[in-house]
LOTI-787700 format. One line per field, with one value per residue (C-alpha): x, y, z. Coordinates in Angstrom, 2 decimals, padded with zeros to 5 digits. Layout:
! LOTI-787700
c1 = [X; ...]
c2 = [Y; ...]
c3 = [Z; ...]
//
This chain:
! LOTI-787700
c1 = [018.07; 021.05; 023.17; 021.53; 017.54; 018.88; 020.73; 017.77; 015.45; 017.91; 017.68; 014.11; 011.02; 011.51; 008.52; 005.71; 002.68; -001.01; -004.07; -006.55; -007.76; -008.03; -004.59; -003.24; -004.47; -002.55; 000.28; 000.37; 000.12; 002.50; 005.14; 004.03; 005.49; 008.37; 009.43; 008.92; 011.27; 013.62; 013.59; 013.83; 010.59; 009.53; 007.36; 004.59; 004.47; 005.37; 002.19; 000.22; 001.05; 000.67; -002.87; -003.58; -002.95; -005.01; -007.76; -007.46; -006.73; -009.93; -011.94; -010.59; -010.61; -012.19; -011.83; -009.84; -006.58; -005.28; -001.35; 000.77; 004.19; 006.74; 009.62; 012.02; 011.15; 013.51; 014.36; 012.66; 013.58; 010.70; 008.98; 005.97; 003.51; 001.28; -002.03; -003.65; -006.11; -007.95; -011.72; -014.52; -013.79; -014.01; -012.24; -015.14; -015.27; -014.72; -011.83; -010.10; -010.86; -008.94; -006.30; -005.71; -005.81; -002.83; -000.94; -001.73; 000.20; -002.28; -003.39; -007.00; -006.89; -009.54; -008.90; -010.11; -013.55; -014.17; -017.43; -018.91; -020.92; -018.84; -016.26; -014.33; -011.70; -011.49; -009.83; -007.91; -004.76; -004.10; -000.34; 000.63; 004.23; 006.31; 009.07; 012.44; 015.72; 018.90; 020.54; 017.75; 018.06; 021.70; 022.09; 019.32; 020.17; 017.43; 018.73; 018.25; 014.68; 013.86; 015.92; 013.35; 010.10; 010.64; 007.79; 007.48; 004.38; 000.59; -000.56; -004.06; -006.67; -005.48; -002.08; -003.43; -005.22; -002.73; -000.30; -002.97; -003.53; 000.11; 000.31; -002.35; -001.12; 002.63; 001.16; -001.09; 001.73; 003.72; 000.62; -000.70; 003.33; 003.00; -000.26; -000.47; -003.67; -004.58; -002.92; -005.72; -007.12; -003.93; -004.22; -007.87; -007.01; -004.13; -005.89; -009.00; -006.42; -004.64; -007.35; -008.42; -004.92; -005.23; -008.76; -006.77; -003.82; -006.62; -008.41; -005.43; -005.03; -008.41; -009.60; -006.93; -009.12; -008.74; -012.58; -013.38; -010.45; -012.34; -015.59; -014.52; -012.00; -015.69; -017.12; -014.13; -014.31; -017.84; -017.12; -014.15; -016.81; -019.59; -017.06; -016.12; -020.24; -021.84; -022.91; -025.65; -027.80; -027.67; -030.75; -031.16; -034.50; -037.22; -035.16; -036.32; -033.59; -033.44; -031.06; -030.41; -027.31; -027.51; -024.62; -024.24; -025.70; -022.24; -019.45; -017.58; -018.78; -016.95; -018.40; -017.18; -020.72; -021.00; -022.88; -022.56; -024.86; -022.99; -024.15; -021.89; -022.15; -023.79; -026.56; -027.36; -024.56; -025.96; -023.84; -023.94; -021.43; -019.90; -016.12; -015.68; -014.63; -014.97; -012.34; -011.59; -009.22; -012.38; -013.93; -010.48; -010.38; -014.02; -013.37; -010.71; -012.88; -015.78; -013.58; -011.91; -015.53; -016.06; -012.63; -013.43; -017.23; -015.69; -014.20; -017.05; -016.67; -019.58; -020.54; -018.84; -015.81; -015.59; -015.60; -012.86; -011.17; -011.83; -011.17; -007.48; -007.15; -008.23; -005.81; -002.83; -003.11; -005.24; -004.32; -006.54; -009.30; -012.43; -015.86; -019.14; -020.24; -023.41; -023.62; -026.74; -026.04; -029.90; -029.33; -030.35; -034.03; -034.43; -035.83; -033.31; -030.60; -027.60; -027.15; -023.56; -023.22; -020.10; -021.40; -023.42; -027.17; -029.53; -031.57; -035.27; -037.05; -041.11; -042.49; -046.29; -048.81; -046.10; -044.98; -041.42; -038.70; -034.96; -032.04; -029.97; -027.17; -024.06; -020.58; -017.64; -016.90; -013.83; -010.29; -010.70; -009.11; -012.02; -013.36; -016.58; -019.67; -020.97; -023.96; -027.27; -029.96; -033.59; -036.21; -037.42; -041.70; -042.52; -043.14; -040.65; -038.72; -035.21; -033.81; -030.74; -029.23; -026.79; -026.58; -027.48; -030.97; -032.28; -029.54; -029.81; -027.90; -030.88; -032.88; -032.69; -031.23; -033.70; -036.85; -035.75; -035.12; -039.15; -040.29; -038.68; -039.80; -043.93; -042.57; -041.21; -044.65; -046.66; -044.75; -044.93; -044.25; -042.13; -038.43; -038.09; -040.77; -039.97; -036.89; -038.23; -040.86; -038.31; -035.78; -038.76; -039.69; -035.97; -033.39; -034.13; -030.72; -029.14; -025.72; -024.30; -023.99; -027.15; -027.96; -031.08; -031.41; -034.61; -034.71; -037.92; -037.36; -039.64; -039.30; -037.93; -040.87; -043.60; -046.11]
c2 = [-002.68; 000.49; -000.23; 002.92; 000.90; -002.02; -000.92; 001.34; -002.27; -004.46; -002.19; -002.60; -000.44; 003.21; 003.07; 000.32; 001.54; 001.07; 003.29; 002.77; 005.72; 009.04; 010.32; 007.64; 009.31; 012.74; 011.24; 009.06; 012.44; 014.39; 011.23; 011.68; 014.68; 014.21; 010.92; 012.84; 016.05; 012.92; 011.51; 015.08; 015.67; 019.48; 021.34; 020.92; 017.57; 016.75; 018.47; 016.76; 013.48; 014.22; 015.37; 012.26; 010.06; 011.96; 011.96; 007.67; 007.72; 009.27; 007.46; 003.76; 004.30; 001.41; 000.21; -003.03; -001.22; -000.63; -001.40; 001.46; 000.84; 003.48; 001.96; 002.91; 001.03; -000.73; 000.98; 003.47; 004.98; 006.02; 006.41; 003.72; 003.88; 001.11; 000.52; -002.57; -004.35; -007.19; -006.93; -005.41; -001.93; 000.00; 003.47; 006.15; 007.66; 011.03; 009.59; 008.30; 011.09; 013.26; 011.48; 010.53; 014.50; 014.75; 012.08; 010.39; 007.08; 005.91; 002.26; 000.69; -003.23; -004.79; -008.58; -011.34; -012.32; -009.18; -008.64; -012.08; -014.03; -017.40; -016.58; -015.80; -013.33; -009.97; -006.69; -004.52; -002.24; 001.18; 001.61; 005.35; 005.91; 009.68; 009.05; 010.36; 011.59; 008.97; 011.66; 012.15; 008.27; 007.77; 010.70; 008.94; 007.16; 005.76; 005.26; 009.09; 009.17; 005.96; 008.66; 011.28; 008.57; 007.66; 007.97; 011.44; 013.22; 012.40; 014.46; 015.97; 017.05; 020.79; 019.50; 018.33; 021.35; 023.78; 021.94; 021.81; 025.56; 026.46; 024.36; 025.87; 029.33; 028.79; 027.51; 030.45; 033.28; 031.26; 031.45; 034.94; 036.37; 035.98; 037.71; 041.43; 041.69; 039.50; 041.22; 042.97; 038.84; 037.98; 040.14; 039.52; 035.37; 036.16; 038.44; 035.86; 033.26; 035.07; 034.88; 031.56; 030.75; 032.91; 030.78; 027.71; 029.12; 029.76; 026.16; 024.28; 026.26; 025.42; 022.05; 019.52; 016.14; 014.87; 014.17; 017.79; 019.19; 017.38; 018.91; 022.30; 021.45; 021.43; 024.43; 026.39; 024.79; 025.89; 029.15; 029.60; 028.76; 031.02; 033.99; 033.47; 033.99; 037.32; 038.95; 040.85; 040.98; 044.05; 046.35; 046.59; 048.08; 046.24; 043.05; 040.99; 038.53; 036.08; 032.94; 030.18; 028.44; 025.16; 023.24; 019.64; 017.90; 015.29; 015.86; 014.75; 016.89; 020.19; 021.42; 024.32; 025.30; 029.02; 031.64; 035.73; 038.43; 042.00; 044.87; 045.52; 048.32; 045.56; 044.32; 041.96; 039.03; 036.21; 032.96; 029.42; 026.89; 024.20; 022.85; 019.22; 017.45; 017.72; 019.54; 022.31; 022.62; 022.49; 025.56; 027.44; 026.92; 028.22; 031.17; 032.08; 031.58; 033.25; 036.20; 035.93; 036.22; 039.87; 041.16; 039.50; 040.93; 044.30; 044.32; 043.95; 040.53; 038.63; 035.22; 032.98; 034.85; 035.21; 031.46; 030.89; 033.39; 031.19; 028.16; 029.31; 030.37; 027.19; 024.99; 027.75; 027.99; 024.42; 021.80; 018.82; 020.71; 021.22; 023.27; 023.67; 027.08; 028.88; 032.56; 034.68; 037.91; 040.31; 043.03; 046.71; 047.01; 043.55; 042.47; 039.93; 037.54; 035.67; 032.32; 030.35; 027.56; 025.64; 022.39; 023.11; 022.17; 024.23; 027.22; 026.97; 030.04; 030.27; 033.02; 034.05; 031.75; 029.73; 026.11; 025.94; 025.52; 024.74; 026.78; 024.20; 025.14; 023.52; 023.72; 022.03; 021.89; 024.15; 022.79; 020.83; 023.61; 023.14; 026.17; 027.78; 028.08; 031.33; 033.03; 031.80; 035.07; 034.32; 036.79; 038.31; 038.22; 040.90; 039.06; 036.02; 034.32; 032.19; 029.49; 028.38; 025.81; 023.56; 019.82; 019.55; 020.19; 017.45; 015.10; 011.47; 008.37; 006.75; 008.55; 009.65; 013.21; 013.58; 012.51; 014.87; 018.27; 017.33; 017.50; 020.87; 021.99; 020.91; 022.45; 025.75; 026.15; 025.71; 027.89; 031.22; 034.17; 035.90; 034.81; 034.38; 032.39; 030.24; 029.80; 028.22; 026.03; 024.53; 023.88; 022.46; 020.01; 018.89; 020.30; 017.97; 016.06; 017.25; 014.98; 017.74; 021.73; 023.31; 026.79; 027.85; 031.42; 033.41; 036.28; 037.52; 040.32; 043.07; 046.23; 048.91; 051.03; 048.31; 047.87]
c3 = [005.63; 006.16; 009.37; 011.24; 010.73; 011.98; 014.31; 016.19; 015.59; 017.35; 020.07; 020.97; 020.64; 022.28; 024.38; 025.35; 027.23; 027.50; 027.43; 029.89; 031.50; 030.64; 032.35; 030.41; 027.28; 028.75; 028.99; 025.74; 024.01; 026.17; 025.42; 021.63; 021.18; 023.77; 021.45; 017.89; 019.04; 020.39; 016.74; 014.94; 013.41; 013.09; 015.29; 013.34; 012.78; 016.50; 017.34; 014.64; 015.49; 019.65; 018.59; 016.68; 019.17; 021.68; 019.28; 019.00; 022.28; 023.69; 020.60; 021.63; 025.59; 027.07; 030.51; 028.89; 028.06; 024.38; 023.87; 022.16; 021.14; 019.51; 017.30; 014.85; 011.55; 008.79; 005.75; 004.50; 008.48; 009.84; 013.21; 013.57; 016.47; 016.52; 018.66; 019.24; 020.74; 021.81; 022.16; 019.89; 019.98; 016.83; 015.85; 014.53; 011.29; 012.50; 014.30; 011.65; 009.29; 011.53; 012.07; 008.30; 006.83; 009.76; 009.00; 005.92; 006.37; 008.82; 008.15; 010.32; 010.63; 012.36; 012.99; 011.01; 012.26; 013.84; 014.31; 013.37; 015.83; 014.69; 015.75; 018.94; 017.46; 017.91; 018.29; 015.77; 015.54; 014.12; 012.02; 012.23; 010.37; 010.27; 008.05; 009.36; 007.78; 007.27; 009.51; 012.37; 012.72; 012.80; 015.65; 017.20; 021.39; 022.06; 026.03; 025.68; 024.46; 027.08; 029.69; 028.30; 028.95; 032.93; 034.93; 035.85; 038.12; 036.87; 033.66; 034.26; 032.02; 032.82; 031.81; 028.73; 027.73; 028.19; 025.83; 023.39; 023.94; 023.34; 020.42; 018.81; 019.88; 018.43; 015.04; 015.28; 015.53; 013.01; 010.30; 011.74; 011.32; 007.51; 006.63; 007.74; 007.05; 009.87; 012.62; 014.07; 014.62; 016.28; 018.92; 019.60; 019.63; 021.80; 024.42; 024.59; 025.42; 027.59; 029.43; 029.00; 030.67; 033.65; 034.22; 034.02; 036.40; 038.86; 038.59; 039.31; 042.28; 043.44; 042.29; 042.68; 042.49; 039.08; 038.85; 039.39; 037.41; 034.37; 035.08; 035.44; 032.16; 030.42; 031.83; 030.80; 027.42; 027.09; 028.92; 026.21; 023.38; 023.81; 024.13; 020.25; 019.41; 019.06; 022.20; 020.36; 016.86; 014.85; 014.85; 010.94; 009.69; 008.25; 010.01; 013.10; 014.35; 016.78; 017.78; 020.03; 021.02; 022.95; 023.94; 023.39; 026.55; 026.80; 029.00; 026.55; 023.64; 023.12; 019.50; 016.91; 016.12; 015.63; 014.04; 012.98; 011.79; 010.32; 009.24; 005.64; 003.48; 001.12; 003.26; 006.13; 005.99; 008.26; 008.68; 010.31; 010.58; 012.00; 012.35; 012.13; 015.33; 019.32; 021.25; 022.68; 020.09; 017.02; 019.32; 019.10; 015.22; 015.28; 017.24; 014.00; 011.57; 012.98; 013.56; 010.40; 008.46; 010.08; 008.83; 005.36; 005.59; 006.45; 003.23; 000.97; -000.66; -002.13; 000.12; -002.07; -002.29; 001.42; 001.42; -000.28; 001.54; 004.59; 002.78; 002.23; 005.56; 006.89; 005.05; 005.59; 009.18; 010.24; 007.48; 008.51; 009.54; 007.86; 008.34; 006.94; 006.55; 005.18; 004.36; 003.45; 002.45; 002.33; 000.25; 001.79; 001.73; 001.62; -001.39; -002.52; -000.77; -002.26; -000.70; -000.95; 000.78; 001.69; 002.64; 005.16; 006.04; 003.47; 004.75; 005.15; 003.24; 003.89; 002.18; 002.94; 001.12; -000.33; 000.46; 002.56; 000.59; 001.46; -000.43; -001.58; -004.20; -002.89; -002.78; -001.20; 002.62; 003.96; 004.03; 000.80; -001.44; -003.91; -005.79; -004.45; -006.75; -007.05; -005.12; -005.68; -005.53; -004.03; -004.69; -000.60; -000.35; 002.53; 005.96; 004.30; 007.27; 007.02; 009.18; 009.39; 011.48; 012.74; 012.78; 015.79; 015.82; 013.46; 013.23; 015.73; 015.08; 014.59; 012.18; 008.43; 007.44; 005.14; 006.99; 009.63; 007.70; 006.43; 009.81; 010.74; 007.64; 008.64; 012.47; 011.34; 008.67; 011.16; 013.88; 014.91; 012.50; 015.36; 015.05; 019.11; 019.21; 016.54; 017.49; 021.09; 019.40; 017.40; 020.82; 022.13; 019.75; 018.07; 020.91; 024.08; 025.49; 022.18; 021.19; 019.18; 019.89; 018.56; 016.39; 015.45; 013.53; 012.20; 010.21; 009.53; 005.85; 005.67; 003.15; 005.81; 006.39; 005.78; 009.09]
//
């Protein structure tokens, strides 16, 4: 152990606190970032680590509180948060997927005899570590950051948000400086939340109970969502479209589901997909890509190469993020479409006097910086309808993927051939109390002309 390690452990750990209620979650993430400027991490990694805690701290909130404790380490120097505790709580996938892409050297224990009826021992604990420089530690006072730490006025969900908004705004004009071609998106992101923070200047004004800050927080969230979807389908002859959008029915669930239908010089380019994660932040990262696709579409790439385009995007300007996305281009006249599909749920094609069938060529998900396979063509039968989706609709923690996609196949067969009424029939039957933000789109491909 160097003198400067050993001399920031003798001195204690920087902070001790404990997560029990949601304000406590605001404020473990506002000290988060407070303690990793104190210790000299970069901007980007202060955010990433304040929005991994958040992330644990909303997944692990209990009404038995969760211990958090912020330390300098021993040689190498590093920064270790640790989170622990005591009953039979346990972190979710999606939780800890998250917060490994951001910071890799994250480590999930649970205790021994966790989970076993024999014994009495529970509880678990979550080891996040940011390496620091030697030089970041030895300028280091930790009465400063402690100084930095004391107790200061309640942070509310609005709180919370906004410092997630301007996060997510600086690291967008950071990533949106260095590609020109972008600019046009940068100004539509930064008018939309613009707006979004004049709503927010105006809520605090008028709701100042916590309980009903958090409710309109939602609203706004959801609000803030459906203004990155389209506001209208193209006309396109020979086309009929249709599409529903259903937000999850949780409080707590704020998706990135989204979908898009262009005109191009090349055809009809429809598109589903889905960001991983729940937060307002997952809806802003949906709102980029979404718009992102149009500028692509506008320039006339094939689906799979407007993919990748997105893919690169994704891990340039939201490393740790990931989406599933599904793009069906219909050529003019509509007698062929190109399917490429970047992880998402497969399309449903039914075709007059033929058997459903779901388009299934595959390739990777978003944000893995994996090569995208190449466009899959499908010949188009007059009077053929597609359906595409999002999780949503058919997925239930209770049931199997695969049994489900059967039954919306048998529902959507034996559905109406108009796309706005098959698109209620199917709401009926799979979207009732829905845990996840739902999508349904129909296309129904005719020869232009054809009665």
């Amino acid at each position: 152990m160097n003198a400067t390690a050993r001399h920031h452990r003798d001195r204690g750990p920087l902070l001790v606190t404990t997560v029990g209620t949601e304000q406590d979650v605001f404020a473990l993430r506002r000290d988060a970032k407070a303690i990793a400027q104190a210790v000299g991490l970069d901007e980007r990694d202060q955010v990433r680590l304040a929005t991994a805690l958040s992330e644990l701290g909303r997944d692990l909130l209990r009404s038995a509180a969760m211990t958090v404790i912020f330390s300098v380490q021993r040689q190498p120097v590093a920064l270790q948060i640790l989170l622990q505790w005591g009953d039979d709580r346990v972190p979710s996938s999606e939780s800890l997927t998250a917060v490994t892409r951001l910071l890799p050297r994250t480590r999930y224990e649970a205790a021994p005899g966790n989970f076993t009826p024999s014994t009495s021992t529970s509880g678990g604990r979550i080891e996040i570590t940011c390496p620091l420089s030697e030089l970041a530690a030895r300028d280091l006072k930790v009465e400063k950051v402690r100084a930095l730490l004391k107790p200061s006025s309640p942070t509310s969900a609005i709180d919370d948000l906004r410092a997630q908004t301007r996060d997510l705004m600086a690291a967008l004009q950071e990533a949106h400086a260095q590609r020109d071609e972008l600019e046009r998106l940068n100004e539509e992101l930064t008018e939309t939340n613009a707006g979004v923070m004049a709503l927010y200047a105006e809520l605090t004004v008028e709701h100042k109970d916590v309980v009903e800050r958090f409710g309109q927080e939602h609203e706004l969230a959801l609000a803030l969502q459906r203004t990155f979807l389209p506001a209208t389908l193209p006309q396109t002859p020979g086309t009929e479209l249709a599409v529903r959008y259903l937000p999850a029915a949780s409080m707590t669930e704020i998706g990135g589901d989204f979908y898009e239908a262009i005109d191009t010089e090349q055809g009809l380019l429809l598109a589903v997909g889905d960001v991983v994660g729940h937060s307002l932040q997952a809806s802003m990262v949906m709102g980029e890509l979404r718009h992102a696709l149009r500028a692509y579409a506008a320039q006339g790439h094939p689906p799979h190469v407007l993919l990748e385009h997105l893919d690169h995007l994704l891990g340039l300007h939201q490393p740790g993020w990931t989406a599933t996305v599904c793009i069906v281009l219909v050529e003019p006249g509509n007698r062929r479409l190109h399917v490429a599909n970047a992880g998402h749920l497969p399309p449903l094609f039914l075709a007059p006097g033929a058997d459903p069938r779901y388009l299934t060529e595959h390739g990777p998900l978003l944000g893995m910086r994996w090569p995208q396979l190449p466009a899959v063509s499908h010949v188009i039968e007059p009077g053929s309808r597609l359906l595409m989706i999002t999780d949503g609709l058919i997925e239930t923690r209770d049931s199997d993927l695969f049994e489900r996609l059967d039954l919306l196949s048998d529902a959507a067969a034996a559905g109406p051939e108009e796309p706005d009424g098959l698109c209620t029939k199917l709401l009926d039957a799979f979207g009732t109390e829905p845990e996840d933000d739902i999508i349904v789109l129909v296309a129904r491909l005719q020869p232009p002309g054809t009665p």
